[in-house]
C-alpha positions in Angstrom: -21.0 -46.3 -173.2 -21.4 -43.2 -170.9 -18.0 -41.7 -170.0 -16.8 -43.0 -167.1 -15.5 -39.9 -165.6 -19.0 -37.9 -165.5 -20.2 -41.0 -163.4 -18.0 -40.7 -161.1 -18.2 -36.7 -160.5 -21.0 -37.3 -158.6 -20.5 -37.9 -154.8 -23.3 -40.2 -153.8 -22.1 -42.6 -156.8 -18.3 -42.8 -155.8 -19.7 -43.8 -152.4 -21.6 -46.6 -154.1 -18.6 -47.7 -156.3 -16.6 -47.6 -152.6 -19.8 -49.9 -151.0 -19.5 -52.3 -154.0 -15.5 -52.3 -153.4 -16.1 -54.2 -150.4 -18.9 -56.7 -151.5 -21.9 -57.0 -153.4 -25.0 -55.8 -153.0 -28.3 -55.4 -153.7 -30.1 -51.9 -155.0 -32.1 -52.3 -151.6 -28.8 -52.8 -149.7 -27.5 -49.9 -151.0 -30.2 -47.5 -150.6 -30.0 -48.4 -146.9 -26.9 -46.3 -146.9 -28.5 -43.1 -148.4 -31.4 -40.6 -148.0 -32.6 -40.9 -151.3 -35.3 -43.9 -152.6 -35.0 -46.8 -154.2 -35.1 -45.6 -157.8 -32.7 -42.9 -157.0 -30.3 -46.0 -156.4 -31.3 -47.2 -159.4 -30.4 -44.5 -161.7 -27.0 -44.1 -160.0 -26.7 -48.2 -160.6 -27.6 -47.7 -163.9 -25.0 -44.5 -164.9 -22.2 -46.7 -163.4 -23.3 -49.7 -165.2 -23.4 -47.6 -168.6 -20.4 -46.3 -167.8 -18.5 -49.9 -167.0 -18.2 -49.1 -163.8 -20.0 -52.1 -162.8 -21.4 -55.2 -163.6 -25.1 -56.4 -163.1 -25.9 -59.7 -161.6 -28.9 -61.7 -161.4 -29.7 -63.4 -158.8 
């Protein structure tokens, strides 16, 4: 587990965590909010996830 604190030092991830507070989304769905691609969502996703922050769902 990835400490949850470093994961949430960065700004465009607590915006994400604040997105996801409301309801969930897809990595697509997100990335509409953002100037950054795909895969930079999915890294973010993927610290927050490590770091418990979240949980992943298949759909």
């Amino acid at each position: 587990m990835d400490s949850p604190w470093k994961a949430v030092s960065d700004s465009s991830r607590r915006k994400i965590l604040l997105l996801l507070k409301e309801r969930d989304m897809t990595p697509t769905e997100i990335s509409k909010h953002f100037q950054f691609s795909l895969p930079a969502v999915s890294i973010h996703l993927r610290i927050l996830k490590n770091s418990d922050l979240i949980l992943e769902q298949k759909v």
